[in-house]
C-alpha positions, -999 to 999 in steps of 0.1 A, spaced: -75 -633 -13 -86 -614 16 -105 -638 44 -135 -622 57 -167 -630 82 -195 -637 57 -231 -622 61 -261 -637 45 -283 -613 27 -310 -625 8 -319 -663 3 -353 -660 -11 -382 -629 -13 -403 -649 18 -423 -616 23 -431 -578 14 -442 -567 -24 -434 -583 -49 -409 -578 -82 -438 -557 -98 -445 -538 -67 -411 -532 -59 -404 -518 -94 -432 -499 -97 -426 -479 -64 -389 -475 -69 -394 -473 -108 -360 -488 -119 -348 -510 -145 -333 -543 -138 -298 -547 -146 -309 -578 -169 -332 -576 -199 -340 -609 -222 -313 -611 -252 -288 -587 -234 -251 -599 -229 -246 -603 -195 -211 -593 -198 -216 -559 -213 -249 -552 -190 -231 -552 -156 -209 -525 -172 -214 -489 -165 -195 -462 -185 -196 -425 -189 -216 -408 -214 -203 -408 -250 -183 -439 -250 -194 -479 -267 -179 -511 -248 -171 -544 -270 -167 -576 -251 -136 -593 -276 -135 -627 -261 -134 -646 -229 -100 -669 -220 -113 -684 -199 -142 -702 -217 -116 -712 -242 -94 -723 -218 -66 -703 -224 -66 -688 -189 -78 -659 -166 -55 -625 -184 -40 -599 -162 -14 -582 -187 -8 -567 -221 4 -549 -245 7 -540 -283 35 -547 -308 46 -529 -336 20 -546 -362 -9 -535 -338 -15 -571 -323 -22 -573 -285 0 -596 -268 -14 -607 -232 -2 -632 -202 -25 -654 -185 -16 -649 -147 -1 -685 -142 5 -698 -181 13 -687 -213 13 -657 -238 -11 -652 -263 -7 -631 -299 -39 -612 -308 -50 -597 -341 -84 -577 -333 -109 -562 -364 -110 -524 -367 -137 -504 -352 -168 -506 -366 -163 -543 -382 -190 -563 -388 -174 -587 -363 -147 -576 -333 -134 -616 -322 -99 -615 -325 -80 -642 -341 -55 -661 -316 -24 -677 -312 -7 -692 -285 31 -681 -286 51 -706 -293 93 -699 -290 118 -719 -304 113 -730 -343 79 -734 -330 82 -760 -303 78 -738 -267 108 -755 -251 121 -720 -237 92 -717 -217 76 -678 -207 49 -664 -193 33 -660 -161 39 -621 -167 22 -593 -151 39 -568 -170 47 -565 -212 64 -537 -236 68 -542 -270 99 -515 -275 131 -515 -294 119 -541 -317 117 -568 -283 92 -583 -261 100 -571 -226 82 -595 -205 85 -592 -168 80 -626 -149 61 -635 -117 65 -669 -109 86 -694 -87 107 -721 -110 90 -753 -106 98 -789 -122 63 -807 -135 39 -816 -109 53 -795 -85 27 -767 -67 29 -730 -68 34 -712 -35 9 -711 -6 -26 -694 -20 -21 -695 -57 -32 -733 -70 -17 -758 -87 12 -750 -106 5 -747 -142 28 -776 -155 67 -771 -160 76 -733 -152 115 -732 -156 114 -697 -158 113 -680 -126 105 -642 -119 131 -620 -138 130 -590 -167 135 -609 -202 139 -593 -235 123 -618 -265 132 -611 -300 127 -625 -334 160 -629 -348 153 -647 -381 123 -624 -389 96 -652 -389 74 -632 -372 80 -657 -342 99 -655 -313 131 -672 -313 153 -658 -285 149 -651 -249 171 -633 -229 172 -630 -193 179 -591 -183 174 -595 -145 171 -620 -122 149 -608 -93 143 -628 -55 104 -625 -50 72 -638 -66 38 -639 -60 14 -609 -60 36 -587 -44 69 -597 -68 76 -582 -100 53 -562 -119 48 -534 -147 71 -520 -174 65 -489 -196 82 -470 -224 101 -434 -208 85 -405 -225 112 -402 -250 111 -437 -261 147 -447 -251 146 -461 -216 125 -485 -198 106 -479 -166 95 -511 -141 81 -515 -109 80 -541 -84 61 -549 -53 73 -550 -16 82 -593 -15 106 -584 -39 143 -575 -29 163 -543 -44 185 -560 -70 219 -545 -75 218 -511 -89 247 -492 -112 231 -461 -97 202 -452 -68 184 -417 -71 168 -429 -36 202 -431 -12 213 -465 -6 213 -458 31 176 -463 41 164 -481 77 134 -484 92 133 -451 107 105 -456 132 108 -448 169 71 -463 176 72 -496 194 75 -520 162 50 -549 159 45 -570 128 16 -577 114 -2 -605 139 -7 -630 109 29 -632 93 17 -608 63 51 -590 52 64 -596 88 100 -605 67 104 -577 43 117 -546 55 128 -515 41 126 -499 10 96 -515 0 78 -524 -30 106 -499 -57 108 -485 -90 138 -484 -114 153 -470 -147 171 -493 -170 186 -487 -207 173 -511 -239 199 -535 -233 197 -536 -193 232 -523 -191 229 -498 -163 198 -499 -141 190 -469 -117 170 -471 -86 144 -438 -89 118 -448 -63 109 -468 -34 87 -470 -4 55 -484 -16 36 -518 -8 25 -532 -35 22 -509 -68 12 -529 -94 17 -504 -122 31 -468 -133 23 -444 -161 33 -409 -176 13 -383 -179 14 -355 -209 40 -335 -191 65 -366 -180 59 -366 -145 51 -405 -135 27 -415 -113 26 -451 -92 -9 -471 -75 -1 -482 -41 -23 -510 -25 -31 -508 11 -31 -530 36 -68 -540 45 -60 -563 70 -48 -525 92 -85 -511 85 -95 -495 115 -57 -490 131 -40 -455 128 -16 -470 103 -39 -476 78 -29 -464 48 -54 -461 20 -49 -472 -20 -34 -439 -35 -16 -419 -64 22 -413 -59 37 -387 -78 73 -408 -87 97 -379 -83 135 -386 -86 148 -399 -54 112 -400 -38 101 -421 -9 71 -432 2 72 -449 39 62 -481 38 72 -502 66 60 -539 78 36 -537 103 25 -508 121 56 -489 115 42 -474 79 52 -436 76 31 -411 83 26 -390 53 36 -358 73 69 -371 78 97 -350 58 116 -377 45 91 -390 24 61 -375 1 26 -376 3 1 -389 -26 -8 -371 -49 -47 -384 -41 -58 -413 -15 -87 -433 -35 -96 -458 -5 -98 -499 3 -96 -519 -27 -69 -538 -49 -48 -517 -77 -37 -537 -106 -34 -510 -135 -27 -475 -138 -22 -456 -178 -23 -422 -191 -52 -410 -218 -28 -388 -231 -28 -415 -260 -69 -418 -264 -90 -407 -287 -109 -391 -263 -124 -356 -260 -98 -333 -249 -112 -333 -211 -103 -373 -204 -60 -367 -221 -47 -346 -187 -62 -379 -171 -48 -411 -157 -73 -441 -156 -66 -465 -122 -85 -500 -118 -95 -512 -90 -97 -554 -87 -116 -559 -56 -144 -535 -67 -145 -533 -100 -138 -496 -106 -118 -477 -133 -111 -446 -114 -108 -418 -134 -77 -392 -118 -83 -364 -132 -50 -347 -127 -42 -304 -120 -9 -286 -112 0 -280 -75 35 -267 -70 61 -290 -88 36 -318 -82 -2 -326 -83 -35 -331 -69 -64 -345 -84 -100 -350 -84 -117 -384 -88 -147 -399 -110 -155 -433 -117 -150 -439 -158 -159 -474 -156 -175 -496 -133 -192 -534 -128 -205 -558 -100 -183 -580 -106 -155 -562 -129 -121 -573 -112 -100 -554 -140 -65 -562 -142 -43 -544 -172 -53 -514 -198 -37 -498 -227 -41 -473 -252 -43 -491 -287 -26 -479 -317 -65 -469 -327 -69 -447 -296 -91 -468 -280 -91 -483 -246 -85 -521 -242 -88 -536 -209 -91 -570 -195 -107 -585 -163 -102 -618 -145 -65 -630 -125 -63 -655 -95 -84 -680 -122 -116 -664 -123 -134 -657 -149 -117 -634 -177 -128 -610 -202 -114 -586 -226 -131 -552 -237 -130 -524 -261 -140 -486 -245 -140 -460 -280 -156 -425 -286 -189 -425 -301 -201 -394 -285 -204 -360 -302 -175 -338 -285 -144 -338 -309 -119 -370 -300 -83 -363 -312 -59 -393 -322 -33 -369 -313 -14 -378 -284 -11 -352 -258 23 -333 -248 25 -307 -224 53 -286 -209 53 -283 -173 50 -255 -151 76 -233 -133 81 -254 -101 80 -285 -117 106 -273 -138 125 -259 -115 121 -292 -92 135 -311 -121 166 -288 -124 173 -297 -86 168 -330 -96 199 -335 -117 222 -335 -91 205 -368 -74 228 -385 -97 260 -383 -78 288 -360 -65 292 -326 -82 307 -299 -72 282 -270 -84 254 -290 -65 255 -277 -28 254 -239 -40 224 -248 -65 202 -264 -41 207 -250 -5 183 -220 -13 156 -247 -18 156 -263 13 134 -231 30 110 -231 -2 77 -233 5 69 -263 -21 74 -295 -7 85 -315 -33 113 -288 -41 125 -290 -7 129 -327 -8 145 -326 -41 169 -303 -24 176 -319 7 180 -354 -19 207 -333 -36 229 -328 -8 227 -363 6 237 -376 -29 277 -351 -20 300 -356 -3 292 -347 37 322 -332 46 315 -302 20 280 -296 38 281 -308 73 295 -274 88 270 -257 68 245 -277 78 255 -273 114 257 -229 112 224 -224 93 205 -197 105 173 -201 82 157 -223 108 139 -238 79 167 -246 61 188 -260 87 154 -281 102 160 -298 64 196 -298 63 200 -312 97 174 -343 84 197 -347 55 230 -351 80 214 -373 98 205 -397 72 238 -393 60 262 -390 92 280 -413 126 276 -414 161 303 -390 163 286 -361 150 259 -366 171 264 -339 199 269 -316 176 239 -325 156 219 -323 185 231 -289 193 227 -276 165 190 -287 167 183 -270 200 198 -240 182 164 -236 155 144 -210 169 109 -230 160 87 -205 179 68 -190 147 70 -226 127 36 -240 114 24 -271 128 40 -284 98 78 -275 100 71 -283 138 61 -314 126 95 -316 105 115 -306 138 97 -337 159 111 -356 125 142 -347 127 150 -355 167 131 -388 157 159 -397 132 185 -383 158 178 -406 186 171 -438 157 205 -431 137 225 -414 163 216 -427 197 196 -414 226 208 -377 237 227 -376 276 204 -366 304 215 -324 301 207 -329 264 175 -348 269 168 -319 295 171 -293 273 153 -307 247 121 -315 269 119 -282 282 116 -271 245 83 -290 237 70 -304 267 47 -276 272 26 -281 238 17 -318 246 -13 -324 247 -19 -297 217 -50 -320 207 -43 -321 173 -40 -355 160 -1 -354 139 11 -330 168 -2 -355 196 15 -385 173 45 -370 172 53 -354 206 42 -382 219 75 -404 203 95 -379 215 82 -370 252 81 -407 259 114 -421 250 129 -391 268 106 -400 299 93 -364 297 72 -357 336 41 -368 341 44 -377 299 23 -410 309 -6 -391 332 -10 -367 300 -8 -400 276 -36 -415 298 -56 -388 291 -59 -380 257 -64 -420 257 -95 -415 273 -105 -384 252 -136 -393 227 -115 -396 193 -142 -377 165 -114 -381 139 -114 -417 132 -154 -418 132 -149 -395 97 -116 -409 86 -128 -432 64 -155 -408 45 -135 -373 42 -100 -387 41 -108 -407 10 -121 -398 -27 -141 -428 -20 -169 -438 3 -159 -467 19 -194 -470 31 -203 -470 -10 -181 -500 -15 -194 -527 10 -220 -539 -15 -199 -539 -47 -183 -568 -31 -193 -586 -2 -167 -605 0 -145 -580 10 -172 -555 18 -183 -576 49 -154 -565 64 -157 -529 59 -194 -532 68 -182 -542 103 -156 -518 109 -182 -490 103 -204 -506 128 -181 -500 154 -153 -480 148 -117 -481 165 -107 -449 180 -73 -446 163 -58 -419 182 -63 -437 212 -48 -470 196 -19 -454 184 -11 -433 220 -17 -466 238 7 -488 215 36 -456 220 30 -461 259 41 -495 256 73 -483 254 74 -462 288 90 -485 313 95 -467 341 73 -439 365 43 -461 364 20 -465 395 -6 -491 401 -35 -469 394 -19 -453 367 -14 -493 351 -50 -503 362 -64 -472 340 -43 -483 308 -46 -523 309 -86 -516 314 -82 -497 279 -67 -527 264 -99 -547 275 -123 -519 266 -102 -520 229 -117 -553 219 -152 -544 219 -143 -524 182 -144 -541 150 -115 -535 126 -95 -554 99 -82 -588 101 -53 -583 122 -66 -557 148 -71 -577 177 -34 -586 174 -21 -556 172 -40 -546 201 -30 -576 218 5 -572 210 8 -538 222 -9 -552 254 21 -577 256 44 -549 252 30 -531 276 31 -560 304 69 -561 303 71 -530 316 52 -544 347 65 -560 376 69 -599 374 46 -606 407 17 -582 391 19 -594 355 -8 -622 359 -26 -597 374 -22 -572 345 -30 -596 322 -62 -606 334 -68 -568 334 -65 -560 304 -86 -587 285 -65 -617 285 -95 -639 295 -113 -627 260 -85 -638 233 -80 -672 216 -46 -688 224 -28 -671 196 -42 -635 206 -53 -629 169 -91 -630 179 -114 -625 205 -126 -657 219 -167 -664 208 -187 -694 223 -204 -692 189 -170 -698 166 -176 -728 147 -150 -754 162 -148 -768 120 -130 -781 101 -147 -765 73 -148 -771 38 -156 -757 4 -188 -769 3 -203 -779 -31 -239 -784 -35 -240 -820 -43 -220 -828 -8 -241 -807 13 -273 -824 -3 -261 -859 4 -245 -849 41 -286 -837 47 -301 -866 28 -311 -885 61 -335 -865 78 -326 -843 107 -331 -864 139 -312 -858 174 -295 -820 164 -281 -799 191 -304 -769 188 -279 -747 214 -254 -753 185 -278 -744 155 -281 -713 173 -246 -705 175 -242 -716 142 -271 -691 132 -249 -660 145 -213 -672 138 -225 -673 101 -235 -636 109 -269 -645 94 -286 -630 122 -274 -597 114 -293 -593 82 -323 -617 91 -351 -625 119 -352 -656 127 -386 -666 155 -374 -644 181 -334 -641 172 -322 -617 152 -341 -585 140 -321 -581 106 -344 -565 83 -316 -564 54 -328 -596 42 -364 -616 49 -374 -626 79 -364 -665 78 -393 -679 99 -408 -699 81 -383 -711 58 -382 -747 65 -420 -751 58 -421 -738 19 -385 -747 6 -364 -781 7 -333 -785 21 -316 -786 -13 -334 -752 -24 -323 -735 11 -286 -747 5 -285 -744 -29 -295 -700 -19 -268 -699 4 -239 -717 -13 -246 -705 -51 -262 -670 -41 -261 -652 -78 -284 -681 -93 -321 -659 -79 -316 -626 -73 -346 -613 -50 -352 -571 -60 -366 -568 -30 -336 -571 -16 -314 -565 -42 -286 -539 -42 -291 -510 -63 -264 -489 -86 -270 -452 -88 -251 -433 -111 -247 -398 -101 -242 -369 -128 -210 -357 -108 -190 -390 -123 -196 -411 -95 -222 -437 -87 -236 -453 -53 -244 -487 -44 -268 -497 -13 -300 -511 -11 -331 -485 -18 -350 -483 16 -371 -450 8 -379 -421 -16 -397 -386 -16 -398 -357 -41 -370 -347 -34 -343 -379 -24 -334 -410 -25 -322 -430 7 -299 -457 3 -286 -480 34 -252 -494 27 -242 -512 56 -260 -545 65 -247 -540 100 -262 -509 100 -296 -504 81 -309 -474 97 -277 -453 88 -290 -441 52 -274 -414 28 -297 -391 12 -293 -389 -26 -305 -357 -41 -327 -366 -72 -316 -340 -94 -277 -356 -88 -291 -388 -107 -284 -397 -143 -298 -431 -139 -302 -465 -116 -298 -500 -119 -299 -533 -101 -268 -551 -91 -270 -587 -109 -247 -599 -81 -262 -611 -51 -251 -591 -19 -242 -629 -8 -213 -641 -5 -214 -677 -15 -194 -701 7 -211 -684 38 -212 -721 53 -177 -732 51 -165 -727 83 -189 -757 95 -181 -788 98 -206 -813 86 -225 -815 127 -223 -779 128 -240 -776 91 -265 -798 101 -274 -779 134 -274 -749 116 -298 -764 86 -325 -778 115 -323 -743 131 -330 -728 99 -361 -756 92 -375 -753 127 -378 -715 127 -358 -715 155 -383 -737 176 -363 -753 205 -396 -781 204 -395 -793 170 -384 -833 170 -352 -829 154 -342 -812 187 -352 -846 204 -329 -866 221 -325 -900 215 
């Protein structure tokens, strides 16, 4: 899960109008209505289509579901996320009840003694079961890994590809057949498995915790590293800090698992893949939201899975920048959140505009993204709309039934699970018919260059080399892929003459990736040869790139070399463009390029705009949109928006770390008061340590009898002992707890007598409560109701009961509110305001007064959010003095005289 601060939003409606008035001046429904189902009310779809809810696991205690998929007979098979498999058989459309009948799979003459499950990825195909495992072997009683509960029972099974069959043809499954073994479990281990477009291979992905098995072939080189001249730190916390490259990585194997190819790698944590009506395949990468705020943030996004392609992720803060030429960028970033499941419509009887579409859900936030896909090149871009959405919806698998429609399924990590029905019911024409499409020209043609990433032949040099100048990306990758895949001695002199300097700018990245240290003089030379005075930023960028990889795989040019190649780009740093800064900047300061730190300084102080926008116009998604779908992981988002990082000037002060020498005290004074200055942002989990790594980095490069000094400087004083936070008198000192309502009741049963009111305080804005809420004269939060006078109209068990089980009331007054836009897309904040003309929504509780403006004529309708913006547990980082301080602050109104305060 991801750990978060916690803010309190609303615990009762104390003052203002009430429900009637509210609703009367907003005029909006409530997201409840007497005799509705609950869990087909928080849903929102697009016009046209009917939901079913099919049945709920976990009330029947069968599990929370995060995979399917249909057999031949059109019966759903699904996985609970840490238990068994279940056999579906669900009515036809339009029958008078939709309940499925179930049956817990059972293997082995009916007695389950093989033991499999714990999958989060099926394909029924060639008359098997293809079930890909995520689990760690255990013997009974033992306990699942570190986050992930008690270990269901006896799992002898570990993670792995298996093929199940029915033999006898008893319609149960009597043989299981381990295909794979693979090293890596957990959320980040193995994943998805689809059916190629031409029904006779098998496509699977796997996240970044799980090593490259052995391959019989690799479309992606065999030769990657971790490519990164930026000063490497991990992340802070241990996330990922032993994995290294290629990454999460996608492979092709035939029915029988006799030869698997490597096709992809590079991502973090896809869970899933899909085809679209053309063939092209398409991956959802998570992001890392512990990096929000940090220049190596990396968003969720669509990958175009070319053959060969790689997409730069690194641990830490050495992730790729998507500008880099040896790996591709997405074919659309989507924004914060958790991807489970990604499939094509192509299959759905849907109106003909939904089949060019993928469907991507979002766990964290509930969302079914709808990627609406269009030609670019050989590859893709796309537009975004939301399909489906719910507060809370945390989706986890969808398919395409044999009916056409859309059956998905919500729950994983043991909450609460669901399975649905989406169909047609609208009055555009919905073809059964699945969808096939040639592809274009380029794609084509990228696919011809393609062929030769599968190994030495001897027409493949002369076919590609053209491509390496073209002006499609993804062609000239494919092409520079080709030639790595020969052998280098028939295209290293080539490589080395080129006169296109386009052409040899690629072909030189290629020999590097592919060469020794003894080729590296003339490699060098050969780069100082490219005449790069009319290149774009972006085949400069590519240049930069390739001396990058030079001085990683190759070693660091001689002094007449570095020289040269100084003189050749000194001059355009600072260009005060944000890619052209990054990447001058790891060349000019390895080289120790003059006055490269004075300059480095300077765009360090420069006001960085970029990062202020970065996370509205970079994204299809608002991030500001999603802090109240929810809260949990909103809270964190919410704070980073309140005060922004300025990435540019974390990322040039990290890169400076790595200049040791030509420093003067002034020049170190000005840099370690930056680090200081850094800590006063708010960013993901891990930003303070990064920023106090970097810091750390930084201070070797200082003499030893002025370290102390330096440390001081630059914030030392302000960090906990482990550098991972900054140091706040009001942290609660805990333990905590998971505080249930019954324990809290009886720890308060006493009354309140001799309390340390200092503490309460603290307490009061640890909890982050006085951000939304005044309190007597702390706080001015006017996101929730002024608290005052709490303690004299509610008992303690009705105030703790509001904060630890938030959902049960559900002010409107200060309720959330979901506005669906006519464009596809919907907004959720709290309604502050209206005129003729607008809306105004504020969707930060750290920030009330920053409000969007919602254009009436944009709405199709609004709702209330059920869920409370809440989050409950806000109280278990007290310990049971601290909860009681905070609880007589509360009752008192913050009065510092009231006789609980009284010392004995």
């Amino acid at each position: 899960m991801k750990p978060i601060f916690k803010y309190l939003l609303a615990l009762v409606a104390v003052v203002g109008l009430g429900s009637a008035g509210y609703n009367s001046l907003f005029k909006i429904e409530p997201a409840q209505v007497e005799g509705a189902n609950p869990k087909l009310d928080k849903i929102r779809l697009q016009p046209g289509f009917k939901i079913e809810h099919l049945i709920s696991p976990s009330d029947e205690n069968m599990g929370s579901w995060v995979s399917m998929t249909f057999d031949d007979k059109g019966r759903m098979i699904c996985s609970d996320q840490y238990g068994g498999l279940y056999r579906l058989t669900i009515p036809a459309i339009g029958a008078a009840s939709v309940k499925p009948k179930v049956e817990k799979l059972k293997f082995g003459k009916g007695v389950d003694t093989l033991g499999i499950g714990n999958a989060h990825g099926m394909l029924y195909a060639f008359n098997s079961l293809y079930v890909m495992v995520n689990a760690r072997a255990t013997r009974p009683g033992a306990s699942a890994p570190s986050g992930r509960g008690p270990a269901p029972g006896y799992t002898p099974r570990g993670s792995g590809l298996y093929r199940v069959q029915d033999l006898d043809g008893d319609d149960q499954f009597d043989k299981i057949t381990l295909m794979k073994e693979f090293k890596g479990e957990g959320e980040h281990g193995p994943h998805s498995i689809i059916l190629s477009p031409d029904k006779k291979s098998i496509f699977l992905i796997s996240g970044n915790h799980t090593d490259v098995p052995e391959m019989d072939a690799y479309r992606l080189p065999k030769n990657w590293q971790e490519d990164n001249i930026f000063p490497l730190i991990k992340d802070p916390r241990g996330h990922a800090n032993d994995r290294m490259a290629p990454g999460g990585w996608i492979a092709n194997i035939d029915p029988e698992g006799k030869k698997w190819e490597l096709v992809s790698a590079g991502y973090r944590n896809a869970f899933d893949i899909a085809f679209n009506e053309t063939g092209d395949l398409f991956a959802y990468d998570a992001d890392m939201e512990w990096d929000f705020g940090l220049p190596w943030y990396r968003p969720t996004r669509i990958c175009h899975v070319t053959s060969g392609s790689e997409y730069g992720w690194r641990t830490g803060n050495s992730k790729w920048s998507t500008t880099y030429p040896d790996n591709l960028p997405p074919v659309l970033n989507i924004g914060q959140g958790s991807p489970t499941s990604l499939l094509s419509l192509k299959d759905a009887k849907f109106p003909a505009k939904y089949k060019k579409s993928l469907l991507a859900f979002d766990w964290t936030f509930g969302i079914g993204h709808l990627i609406k896909l269009k030609s670019s090149g050989s590859t893709f871009l796309a537009d975004r709309e939301e399909f489906i959405s719910g507060i809370p919806l945390p989706l986890t698998d969808g398919v395409i039934g044999p009916d056409g429609a859309l059956y998905f399924m919500a729950g994983g990590r043991r909450l609460e699970s669901d399975v649905y029905r989406v169909s047609y019911v609208g009055t555009e024409e919905a073809s059964a018919k699945t969808l096939v499409a040639a592809p274009n020209a380029l794609n084509e043609t990228r696919r011809k260059i393609e062929q030769f990433h599968q190994g030495a032949n001897p027409a493949a040099v002369a076919f590609a080399w053209p491509y390496l100048k073209h002006p499609d990306r993804f062609i000239r990758y494919a092409a520079r892929m080709a030639l790595e895949h020969q052998p280098v001695a028939e295209w290293k002199d080539k490589a080395m003459s080129e006169k296109d300097p386009i052409a040899a700018t690629q072909a030189l990245i290629g020999l590097i990736r592919q060469s020794k240290p003894e080729f590296k003089s003339g490699i060098y030379a050969a780069l100082l040869a490219i005449d790069n005075k009319a290149f774009t930023e972006s085949q400069t960028l590519d240049i930069l790139r390739a001396y990058e990889l030079a001085m990683l795989r190759l070693g660091m040019p001689d002094a007449s070399m570095s020289s040269k190649i100084i003189a050749k780009f000194d001059a355009k740093y600072p260009s005060n463009r944000m890619n052209m800064d990054r990447a001058l900047s790891r060349l000019l300061v390895p080289l120790e390029a003059p006055n490269v730190i004075e300059r480095t300084l300077k765009l360090m102080q420069t006001k960085d705009t970029a990062s202020a926008t970065a996370y509205r116009v970079e994204s299809a998604t608002s991030s500001a949109d999603l802090i109240m779908r929810n809260p949990q992981y909103g809270t964190d988002i919410a704070k980073m928006l309140e005060k922004i990082p300025p990435a540019q000037q974390t990322y040039m002060a990290t890169m400076l770390s790595a200049a040791k020498n030509n420093w003067t005290p002034a020049l170190h004074e000005q840099y370690f008061n930056w680090f200081k200055s850094s800590f006063q942002f708010s960013g993901g989990r891990s930003y303070v340590g990064f920023i106090d790594r970097a810091r750390k980095l930084a201070l070797k490069n200082v003499a030893e009898s002025k370290r102390a000094y330096y440390d001081k400087l630059g914030g030392a004083d302000m960090l906990t002992s482990n550098g991972n936070d900054v140091m706040n008198i009001n942290y609660p000192k805990g333990p905590g707890k998971q505080w249930k309502l019954d324990d809290a009741v009886a720890l308060l049963d006493a009354p309140l007598t001799d309390r340390d009111f200092q503490n309460g305080k603290s307490m009061y804005a640890a909890t982050t409560c006085i951000r939304c809420h005044a309190l007597g004269s702390e706080g001015g939060g006017n996101v929730g109701p002024d608290l005052t006078n709490l303690g004299t109209r509610f008992s303690k068990k009705d105030m703790l009961e509001s904060i630890i089980n938030p959902n049960k009331t559900v002010s409107d007054q200060y309720a959330a509110t979901q506005i669906m836009l006519r464009n596809g897309t919907s907004v959720i904040g709290r309604l502050t305001n209206q005129d003729k003309m607008a809306y105004y929504i504020s969707q930060n509780p750290y920030a009330p007064d920053d409000v969007e403006k919602i254009l009436k004529k944009n709405v199709l309708s609004m709702k209330y959010s059920p869920v409370s913006s809440m989050l409950p547990g806000l109280i278990n980082s007290l310990n049971g003095e601290e909860l009681k301080d905070l609880m007589a602050y509360l009752m008192s109104g913050g009065s510092e005289s009231n006789a609980m305060f009284k010392k004995k």
